[in-house]
C-alpha positions in Angstrom: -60.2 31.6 118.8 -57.4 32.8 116.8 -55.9 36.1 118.5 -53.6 38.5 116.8 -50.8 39.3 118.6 -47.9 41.9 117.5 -44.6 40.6 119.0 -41.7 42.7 119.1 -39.2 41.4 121.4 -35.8 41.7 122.9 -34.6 37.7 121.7 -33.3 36.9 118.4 -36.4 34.9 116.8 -35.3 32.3 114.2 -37.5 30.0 112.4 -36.1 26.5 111.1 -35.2 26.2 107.5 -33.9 28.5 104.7 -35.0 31.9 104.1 -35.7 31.7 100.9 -39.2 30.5 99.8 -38.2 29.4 96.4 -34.8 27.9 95.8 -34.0 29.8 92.9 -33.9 32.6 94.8 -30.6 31.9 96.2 -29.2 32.7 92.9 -29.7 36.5 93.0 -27.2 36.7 95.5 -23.7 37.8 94.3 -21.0 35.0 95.3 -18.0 37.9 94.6 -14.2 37.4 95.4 -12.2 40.1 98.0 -10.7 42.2 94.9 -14.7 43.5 93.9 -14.9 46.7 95.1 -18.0 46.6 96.7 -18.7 48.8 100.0 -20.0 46.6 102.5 -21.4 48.9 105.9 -20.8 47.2 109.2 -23.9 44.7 110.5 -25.1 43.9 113.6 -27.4 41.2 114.6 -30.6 41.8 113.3 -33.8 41.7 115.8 -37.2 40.6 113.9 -40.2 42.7 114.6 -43.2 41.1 112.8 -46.6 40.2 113.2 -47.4 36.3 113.5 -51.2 34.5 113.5 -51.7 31.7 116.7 -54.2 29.3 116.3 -54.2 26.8 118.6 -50.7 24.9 119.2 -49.5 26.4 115.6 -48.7 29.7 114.6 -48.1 31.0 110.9 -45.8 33.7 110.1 -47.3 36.3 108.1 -46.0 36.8 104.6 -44.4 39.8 104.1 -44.2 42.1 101.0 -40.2 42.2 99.2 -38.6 45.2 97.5 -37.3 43.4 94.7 -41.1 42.7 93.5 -41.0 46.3 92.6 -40.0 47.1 88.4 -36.7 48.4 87.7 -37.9 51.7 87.1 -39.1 51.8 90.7 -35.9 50.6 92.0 -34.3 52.7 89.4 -35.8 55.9 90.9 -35.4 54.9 94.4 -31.2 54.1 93.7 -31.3 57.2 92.2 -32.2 59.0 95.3 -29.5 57.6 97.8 -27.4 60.4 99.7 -24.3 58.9 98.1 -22.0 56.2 96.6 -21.6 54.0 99.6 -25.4 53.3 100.1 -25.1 52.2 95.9 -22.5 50.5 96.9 -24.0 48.3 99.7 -27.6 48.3 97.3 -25.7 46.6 94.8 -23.8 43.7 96.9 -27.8 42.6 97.1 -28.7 40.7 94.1 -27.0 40.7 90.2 -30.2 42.8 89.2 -29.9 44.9 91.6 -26.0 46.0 90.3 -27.1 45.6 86.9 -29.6 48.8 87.9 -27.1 50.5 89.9 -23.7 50.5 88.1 -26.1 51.8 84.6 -26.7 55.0 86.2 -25.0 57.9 84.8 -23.8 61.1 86.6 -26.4 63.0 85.3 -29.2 60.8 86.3 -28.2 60.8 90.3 -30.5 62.9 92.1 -27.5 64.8 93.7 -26.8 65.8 90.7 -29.9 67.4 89.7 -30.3 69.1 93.0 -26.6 70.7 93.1 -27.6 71.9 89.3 -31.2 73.5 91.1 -29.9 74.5 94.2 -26.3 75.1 94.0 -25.2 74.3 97.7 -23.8 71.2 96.7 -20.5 70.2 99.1 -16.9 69.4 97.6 -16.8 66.0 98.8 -19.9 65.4 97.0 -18.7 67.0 94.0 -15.5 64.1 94.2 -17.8 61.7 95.5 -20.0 61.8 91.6 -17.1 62.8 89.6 -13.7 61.4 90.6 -10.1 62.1 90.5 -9.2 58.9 88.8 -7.1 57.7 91.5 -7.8 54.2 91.4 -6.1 51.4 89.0 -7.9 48.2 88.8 -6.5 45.0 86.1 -8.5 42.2 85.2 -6.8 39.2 83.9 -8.4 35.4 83.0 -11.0 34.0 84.1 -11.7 37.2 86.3 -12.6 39.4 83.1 -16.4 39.2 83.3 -19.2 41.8 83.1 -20.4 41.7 86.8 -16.7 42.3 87.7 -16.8 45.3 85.7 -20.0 46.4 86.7 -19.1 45.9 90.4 -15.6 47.7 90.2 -17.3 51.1 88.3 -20.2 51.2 91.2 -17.3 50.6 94.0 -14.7 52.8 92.9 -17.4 55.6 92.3 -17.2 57.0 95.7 -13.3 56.1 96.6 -11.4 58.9 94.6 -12.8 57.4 90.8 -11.1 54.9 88.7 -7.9 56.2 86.8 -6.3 53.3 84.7 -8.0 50.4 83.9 -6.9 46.6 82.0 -8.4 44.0 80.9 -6.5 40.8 79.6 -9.1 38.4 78.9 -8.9 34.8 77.6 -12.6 33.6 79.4 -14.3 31.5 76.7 -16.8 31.2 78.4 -18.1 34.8 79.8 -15.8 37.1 78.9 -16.4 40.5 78.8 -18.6 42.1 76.4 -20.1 45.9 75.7 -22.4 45.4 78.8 -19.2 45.8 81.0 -17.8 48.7 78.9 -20.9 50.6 79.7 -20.9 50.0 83.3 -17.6 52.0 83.4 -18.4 54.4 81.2 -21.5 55.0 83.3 -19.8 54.9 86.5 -15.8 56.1 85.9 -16.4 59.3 83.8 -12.8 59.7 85.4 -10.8 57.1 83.6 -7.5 58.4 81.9 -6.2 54.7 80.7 -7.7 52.1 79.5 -6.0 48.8 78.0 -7.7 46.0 76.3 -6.4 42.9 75.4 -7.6 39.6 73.8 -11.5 40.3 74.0 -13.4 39.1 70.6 -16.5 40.0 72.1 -16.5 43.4 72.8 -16.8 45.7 69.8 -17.5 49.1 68.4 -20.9 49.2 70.9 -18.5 49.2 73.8 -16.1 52.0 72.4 -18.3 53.8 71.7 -19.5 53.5 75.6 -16.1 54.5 76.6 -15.8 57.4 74.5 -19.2 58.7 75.6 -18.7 58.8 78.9 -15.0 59.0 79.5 -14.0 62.3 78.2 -11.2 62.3 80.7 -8.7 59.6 78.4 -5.6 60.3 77.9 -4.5 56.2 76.8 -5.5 54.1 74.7 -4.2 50.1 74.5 -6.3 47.9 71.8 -4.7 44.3 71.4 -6.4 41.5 69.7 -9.7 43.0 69.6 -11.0 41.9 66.1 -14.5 43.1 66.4 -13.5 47.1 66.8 -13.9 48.9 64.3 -12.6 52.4 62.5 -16.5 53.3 63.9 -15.3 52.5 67.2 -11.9 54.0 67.0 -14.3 57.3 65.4 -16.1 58.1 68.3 -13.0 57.9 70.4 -11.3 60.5 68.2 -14.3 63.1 68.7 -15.2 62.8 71.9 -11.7 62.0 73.9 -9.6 65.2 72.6 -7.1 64.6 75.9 -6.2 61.6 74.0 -1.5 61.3 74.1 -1.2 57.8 73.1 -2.6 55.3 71.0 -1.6 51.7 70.8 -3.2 49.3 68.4 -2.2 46.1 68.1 -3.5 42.8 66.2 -7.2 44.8 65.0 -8.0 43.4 61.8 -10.9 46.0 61.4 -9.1 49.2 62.0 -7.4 50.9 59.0 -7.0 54.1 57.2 -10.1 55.9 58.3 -10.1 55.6 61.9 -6.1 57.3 62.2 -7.2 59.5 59.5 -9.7 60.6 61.9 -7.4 60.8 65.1 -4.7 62.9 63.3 -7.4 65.4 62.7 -9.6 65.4 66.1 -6.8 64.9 68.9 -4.8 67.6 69.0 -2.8 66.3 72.1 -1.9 62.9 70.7 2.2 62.3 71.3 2.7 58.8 70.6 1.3 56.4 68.1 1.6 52.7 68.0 0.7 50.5 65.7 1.3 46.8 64.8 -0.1 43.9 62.3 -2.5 45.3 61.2 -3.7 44.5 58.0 -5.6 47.0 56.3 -3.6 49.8 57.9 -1.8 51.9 54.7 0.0 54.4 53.5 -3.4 56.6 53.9 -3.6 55.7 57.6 -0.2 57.0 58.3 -0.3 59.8 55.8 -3.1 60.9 57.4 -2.4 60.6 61.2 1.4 62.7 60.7 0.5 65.0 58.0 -2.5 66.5 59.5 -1.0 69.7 61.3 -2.7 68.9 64.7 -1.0 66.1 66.8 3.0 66.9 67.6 3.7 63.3 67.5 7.2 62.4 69.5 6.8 59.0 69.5 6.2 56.7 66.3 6.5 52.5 66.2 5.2 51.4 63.2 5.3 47.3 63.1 4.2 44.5 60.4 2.3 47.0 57.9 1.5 46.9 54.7 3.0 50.6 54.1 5.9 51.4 51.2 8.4 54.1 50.6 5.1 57.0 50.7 4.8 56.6 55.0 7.8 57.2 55.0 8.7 60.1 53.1 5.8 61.6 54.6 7.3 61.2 57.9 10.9 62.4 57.3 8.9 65.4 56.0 6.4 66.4 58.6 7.8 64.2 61.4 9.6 68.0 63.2 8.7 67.0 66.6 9.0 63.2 66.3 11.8 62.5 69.0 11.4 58.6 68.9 10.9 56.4 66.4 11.0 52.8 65.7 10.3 50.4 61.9 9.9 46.9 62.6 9.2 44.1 59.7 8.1 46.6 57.1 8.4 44.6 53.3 7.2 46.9 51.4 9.6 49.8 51.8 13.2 49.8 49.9 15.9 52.0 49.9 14.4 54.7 48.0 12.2 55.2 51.4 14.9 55.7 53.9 16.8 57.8 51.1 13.7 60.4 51.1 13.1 60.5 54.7 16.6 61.2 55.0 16.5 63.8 53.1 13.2 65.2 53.9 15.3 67.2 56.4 12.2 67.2 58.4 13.2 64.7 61.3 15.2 67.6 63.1 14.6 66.5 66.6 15.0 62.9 66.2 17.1 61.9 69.0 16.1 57.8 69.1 16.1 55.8 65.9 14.9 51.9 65.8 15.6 49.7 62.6 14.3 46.2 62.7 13.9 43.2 60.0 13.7 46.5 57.2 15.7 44.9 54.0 15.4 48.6 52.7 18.5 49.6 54.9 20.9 49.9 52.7 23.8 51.9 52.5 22.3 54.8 50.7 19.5 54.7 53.1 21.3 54.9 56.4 23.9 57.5 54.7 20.8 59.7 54.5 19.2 59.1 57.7 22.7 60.2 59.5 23.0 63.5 57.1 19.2 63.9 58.0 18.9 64.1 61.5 21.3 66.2 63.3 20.2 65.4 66.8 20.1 61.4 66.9 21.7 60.5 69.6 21.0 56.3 70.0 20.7 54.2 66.7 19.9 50.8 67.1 19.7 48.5 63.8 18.8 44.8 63.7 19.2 42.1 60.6 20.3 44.2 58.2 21.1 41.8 55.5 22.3 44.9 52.9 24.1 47.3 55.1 27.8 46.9 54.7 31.2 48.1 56.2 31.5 51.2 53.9 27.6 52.8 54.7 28.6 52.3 58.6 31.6 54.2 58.5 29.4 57.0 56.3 26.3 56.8 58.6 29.1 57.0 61.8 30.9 59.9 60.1 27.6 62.0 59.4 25.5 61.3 62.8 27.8 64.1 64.5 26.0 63.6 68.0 25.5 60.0 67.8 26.2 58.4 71.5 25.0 54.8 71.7 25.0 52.1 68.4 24.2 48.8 68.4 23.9 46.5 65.4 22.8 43.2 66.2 22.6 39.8 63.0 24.5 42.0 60.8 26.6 39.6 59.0 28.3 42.3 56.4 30.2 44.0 58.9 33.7 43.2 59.9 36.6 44.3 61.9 36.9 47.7 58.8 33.6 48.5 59.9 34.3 48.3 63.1 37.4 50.0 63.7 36.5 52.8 61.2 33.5 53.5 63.0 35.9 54.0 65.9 38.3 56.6 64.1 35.3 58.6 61.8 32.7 58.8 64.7 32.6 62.2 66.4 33.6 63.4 70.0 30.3 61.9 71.6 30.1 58.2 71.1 29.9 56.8 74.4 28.4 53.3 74.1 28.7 50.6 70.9 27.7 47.1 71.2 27.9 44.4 68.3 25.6 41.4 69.0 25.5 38.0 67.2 27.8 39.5 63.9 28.3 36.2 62.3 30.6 38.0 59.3 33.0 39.3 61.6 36.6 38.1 61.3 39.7 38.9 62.8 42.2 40.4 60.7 45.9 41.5 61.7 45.6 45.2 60.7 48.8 47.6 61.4 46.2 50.9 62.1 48.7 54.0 61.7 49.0 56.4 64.7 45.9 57.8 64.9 43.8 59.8 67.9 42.1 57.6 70.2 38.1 57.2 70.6 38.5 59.0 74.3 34.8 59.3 74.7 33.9 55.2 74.4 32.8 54.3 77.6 30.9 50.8 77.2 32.2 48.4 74.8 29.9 45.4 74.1 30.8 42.5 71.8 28.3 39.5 72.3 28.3 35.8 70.4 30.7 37.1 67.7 32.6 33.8 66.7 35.3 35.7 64.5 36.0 38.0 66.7 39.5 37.2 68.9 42.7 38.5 70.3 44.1 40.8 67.6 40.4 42.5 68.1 40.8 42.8 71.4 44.5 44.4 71.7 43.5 47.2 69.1 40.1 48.3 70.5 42.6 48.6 74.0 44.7 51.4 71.7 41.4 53.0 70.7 39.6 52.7 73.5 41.4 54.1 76.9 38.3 55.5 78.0 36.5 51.8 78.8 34.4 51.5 82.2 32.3 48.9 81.3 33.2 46.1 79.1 31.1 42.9 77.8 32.8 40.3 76.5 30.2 37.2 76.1 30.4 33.9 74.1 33.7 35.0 72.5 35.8 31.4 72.5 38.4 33.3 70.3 39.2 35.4 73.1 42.5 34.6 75.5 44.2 35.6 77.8 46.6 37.1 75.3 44.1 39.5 73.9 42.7 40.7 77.2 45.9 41.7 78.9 46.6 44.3 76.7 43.2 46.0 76.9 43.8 45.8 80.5 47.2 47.8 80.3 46.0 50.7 77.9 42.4 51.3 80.5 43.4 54.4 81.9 40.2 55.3 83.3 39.6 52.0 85.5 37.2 49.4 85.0 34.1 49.8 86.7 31.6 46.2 85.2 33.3 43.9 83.4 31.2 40.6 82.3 33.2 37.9 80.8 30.9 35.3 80.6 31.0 32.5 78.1 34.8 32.8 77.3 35.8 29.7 78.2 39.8 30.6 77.3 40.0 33.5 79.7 42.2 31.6 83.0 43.3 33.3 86.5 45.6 35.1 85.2 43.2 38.0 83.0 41.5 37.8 86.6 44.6 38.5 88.6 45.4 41.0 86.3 42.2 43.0 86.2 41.8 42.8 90.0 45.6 44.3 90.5 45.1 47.1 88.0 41.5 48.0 88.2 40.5 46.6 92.1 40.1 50.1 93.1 37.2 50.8 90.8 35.7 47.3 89.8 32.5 46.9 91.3 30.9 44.0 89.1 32.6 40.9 87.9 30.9 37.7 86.3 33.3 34.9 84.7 29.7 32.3 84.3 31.1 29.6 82.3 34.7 30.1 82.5 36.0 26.8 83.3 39.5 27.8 83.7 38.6 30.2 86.7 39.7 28.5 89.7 39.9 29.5 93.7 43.5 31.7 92.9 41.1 33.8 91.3 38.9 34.4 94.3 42.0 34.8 96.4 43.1 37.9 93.9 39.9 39.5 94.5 39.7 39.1 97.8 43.0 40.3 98.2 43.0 43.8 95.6 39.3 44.5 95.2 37.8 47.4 97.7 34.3 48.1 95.8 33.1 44.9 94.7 29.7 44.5 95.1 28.3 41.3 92.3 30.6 38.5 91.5 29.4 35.2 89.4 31.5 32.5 88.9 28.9 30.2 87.6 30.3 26.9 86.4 33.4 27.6 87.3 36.1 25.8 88.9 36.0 26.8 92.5 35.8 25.3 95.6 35.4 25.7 99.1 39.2 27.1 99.5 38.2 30.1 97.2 34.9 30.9 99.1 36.7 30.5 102.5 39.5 33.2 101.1 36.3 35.4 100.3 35.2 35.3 103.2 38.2 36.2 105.5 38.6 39.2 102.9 38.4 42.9 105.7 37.8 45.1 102.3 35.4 43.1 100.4 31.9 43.7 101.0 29.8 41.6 98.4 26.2 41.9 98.2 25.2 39.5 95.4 27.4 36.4 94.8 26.6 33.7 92.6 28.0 30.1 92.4 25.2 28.6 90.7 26.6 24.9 89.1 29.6 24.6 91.4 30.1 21.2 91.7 33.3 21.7 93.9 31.4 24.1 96.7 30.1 22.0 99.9 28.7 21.9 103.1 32.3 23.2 104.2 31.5 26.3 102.9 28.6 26.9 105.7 30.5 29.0 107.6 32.2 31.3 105.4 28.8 31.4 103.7 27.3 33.0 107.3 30.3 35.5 107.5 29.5 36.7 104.4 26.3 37.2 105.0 27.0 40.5 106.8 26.8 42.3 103.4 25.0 39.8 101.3 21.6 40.2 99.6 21.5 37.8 97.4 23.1 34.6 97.0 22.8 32.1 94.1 23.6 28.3 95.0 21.3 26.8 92.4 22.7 22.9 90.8 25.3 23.2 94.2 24.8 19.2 94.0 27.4 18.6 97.2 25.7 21.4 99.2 22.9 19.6 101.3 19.1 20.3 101.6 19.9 20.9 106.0 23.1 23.2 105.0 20.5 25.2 102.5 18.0 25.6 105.4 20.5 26.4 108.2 21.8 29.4 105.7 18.4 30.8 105.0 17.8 30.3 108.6 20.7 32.5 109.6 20.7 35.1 106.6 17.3 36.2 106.9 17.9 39.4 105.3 19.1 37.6 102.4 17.5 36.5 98.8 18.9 32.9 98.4 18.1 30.9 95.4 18.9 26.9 95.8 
């Protein structure tokens, strides 16, 4: 007779087989990676206490009732009802359904929520518990950019200071993340003050529109390659996120004029605006977003648009607190556009001015821009095919507080618009650079006695084939001041131009990078390390083949605050890194011989006495320097970076 028998006792009791009646069951489980955050509660052993049927040699287990047979508004109401986010937390490591419930409830649907609004005794850590600091920065990238990751970071990070900044750079075909993610975090992170988005073709104005209505907290905005949003989408951010400072859009073929005409009016706090290839952004967009009287934008990029001379002019009109601003690859606008923003006289505060790929930089234009803006202090302009010698003398001459200039792949400017820049630019210019000038030449000018440039400190000439020695000797005369001088891929340069400069530097040479000038020989470096040893503390020769080791013995002989040398494919061998090394003064810390073909096994110990001071050490296409002698060094200078 079958008797029923309630067993409760002290063993572990395990039956044979899997726990799970039907297979498919198995798949309700979460299979989640360390990075989810998830709060899992410490587990002990469990002990079973159920009833089971005998009858006769066999006994049956008796089935038992499951939770998850309940509907999801059961579950719904009983998730609702936990003390606090960790119990969530745990609930939803349980099944995908299960975090599905728990990561779509909102703040306002938690029963703590309800009962602090009743009874008012609710306790500060509860009150950070359910709404967050936004302390917490969590990235996605790949494969990992799915909506159960999202889901399970907004119900994880709920109850662990909130989640602050937030990116997601997707490229999952096969998953990715859609608006079912977005609304996980805009259910769970009402804290979130960044959010960046990048490559996702699935999610769309749906899941902005999530965001915006339940992240009232954000401050930035990042939208890259996101063809499916929308100006809707881009809407409902503008009136519900008015903390919004800075917009980026980039690559959205579906936002235009309506959507920045509708953050220039809502977000009053907006300070920088960037925007880039996008196609159906116009002159309205822009008009729009800088005219409107309630954002003080200070930072403006505007990039691969379809605007014309009217986005501009607007902006040298109303742009009073723009401090930064940058025009990339903009056809449409000529002269005529940099010739009224100029003289809109409205770009008072501009301190940072950008000019890239703009064929509307003229002469005229730039003229203007320097006459228009009083407070530029760094002007940066890239392949200008129209700008000349004669408008960068009159742009030098009217910027009065201009400090830094670079011009980079313009081909109209010689050594005239060089060296007059040099005599018309005010008392502040500290810093000019001239990159890739293929028009340059060098001319054998007799300049009359005029007053130095005594406020040059960093000279920069870079893969300028024209320019050579006579250059070199008069920017010495103008330019007494020099601490930091680049001189890179300049083959005209010898040592006949260089020694000059190096007599008229009264204030000492502090970095000096002569890389690529392969004419430069031992003597420029003897001569540099005799007159300037006291102050030179960086030195790279890379690729100057007539650098041998009576180089290395000058500066281990004159140089007291060396700290980087590179001589890179040069002609030194394991005499010059032995007369480093027995230097008492020198005390490198980065040292690069990288495609010494002359440097050997030899060199092991001086390499280890060096190493007292060194940090990093470059040994890279070394070919007579061994694989052992590599692994003895790292072996011994543990402290230091060494690349082989």
């Amino acid at each position: 007779m079958s008797k029923l028998i309630g067993f409760a006792g002290d063993d572990d009791f395990c039956l044979r087989g899997s726990i799970y009646k039907n297979p498919k069951e198995q798949s309700l489980f979460l299979s989640l990676d360390n990075h989810v955050d998830l709060y899992f509660p410490s587990r002990k052993r469990s002990r079973i206490s159920a009833p089971f049927v005998f009858s006769g040699e066999r006994f049956e287990q008796k089935k038992q009732a499951s939770i998850d047979v309940l509907p999801d508004e059961c579950l719904f109401e009983i998730f609702r009802h936990l003390p606090g986010g960790e119990e969530r937390s745990a609930c939803s490591c349980v099944s995908k359904r299960w975090l599905s419930l728990v990561s779509n409830m909102s703040r306002d649907e938690l029963c703590g929520k309800n009962e602090e609004k009743n009874v008012e005794v609710k306790s500060e850590a509860d009150n950070q518990e359910i709404e967050g600091d936004g302390y917490l920065s969590r990235s996605l990238e790949g494969k990992k950019t799915t909506d159960v990751r999202l889901a399970a970071i907004a119900v994880g990070t709920a109850g662990r200071g909130g989640l602050g900044k937030l990116a997601i750079r997707g490229n999952n075909s096969n998953c990715g993340v859609t608006s079912v993610g977005l609304r996980a975090i805009s259910r769970g992170c009402p804290s979130l003050k960044a959010l960046s988005l990048w490559n996702l073709p699935l999610v769309g104005d749906e899941g902005l529109l999530e965001i915006a209505n339940g992240c009232h907290m954000l401050e930035k905005l990042d939208l890259c390659g996101c063809p499916a949003i929308s100006d809707k989408g881009l809407l409902a951010v503008a009136m519900n996120c008015p903390n919004l400072t800075d917009l980026t859009i980039e690559s959205c073929s579906n936002i235009g004029n309506e959507g920045l005409q509708a953050v220039g009016r809502c977000c009053t706090n907006l300070r920088s605006i960037s925007i880039k290839n996008c196609p159906i952004v116009g002159d309205q967009g822009i008009v729009g977003l800088v005219s409107s009287g309630t954002c003080a934008l200070t930072k403006v990029k505007l990039q691969s648009l379809n605007i014309t001379d009217a986005s501009l002019a607007v902006i040298g009109h109303y742009g009073k607190t723009v401090t930064d601003l940058v025009l990339t690859s903009l056809p449409n606008v000529s002269e005529r556009g940099f010739w009224v923003m100029g003289n809109g006289h409205g770009l008072q505060m501009l301190k940072s001015f950008t000019v890239i790929s703009c064929l509307g930089m003229t002469d005229a234009g730039l003229e203007a821009v320097g006459k228009g803006c009083p407070s530029l202090r760094q002007f940066r302009l890239c392949k200008s095919a129209l700008l000349s010698d004669c408008g960068l003398v009159s742009f030098v001459k009217a910027a009065g507080s201009l400090e830094s200039l670079l011009l980079e792949e313009c081909h109209r400017i010689t050594q005239l618009g060089l060296f007059g820049s040099l005599l018309k630019c005010g008392a502040q210019l500290k810093t000019l650079s001239l990159v890739s000038c293929l028009g340059y030449r060098d001319l054998n000018l007799a300049l009359p006695q005029l007053s130095p440039c005594e406020s040059l400190r960093t000279l920069c000439i870079r893969n300028c084939p024209g320019f050579g020695d006579s250059s070199l000797a008069l920017l010495g005369k103008l330019c007494p001041q020099l601490q930091h001088l680049e001189l890179s891929g300049l083959q005209g340069v010898t040592d006949a131009g260089f020694i000059p400069l190096l007599e008229s530097s009264g204030a000492g040479l502090v970095n000096v990078n002569l890389s690529g000038c392969v004419n430069v020989s031992d003597k420029v470096v003897s001569e540099l390390t005799v007159q300037h040893g006291w102050t030179l503390e960086v030195l790279n020769v890379d690729g100057c083949g007539k650098i041998t080791d009576a180089s290395l013995a000058a500066i281990a002989e004159n140089c007291f605050l060396l700290s980087e040398l590179d001589v890179s494919k040069c002609a030194v061998s394991d005499c010059g890194i032995a007369a480093l090394s027995r230097s008492k003064q020198l005390n490198l810390q980065v040292f690069s011989a990288s495609g010494c073909s002359m440097i050997s096994d030899r060199s092991l110990p001086a390499f280890v006495k060096m190493g007292r001071t060194l940090q990093g050490l470059n040994l890279q296409h070394c070919n007579a320097i061994s694989t052992t002698t590599v692994d003895l060094l790292v072996e011994r200078l543990w402290r230091c970076d060494i690349l082989s």
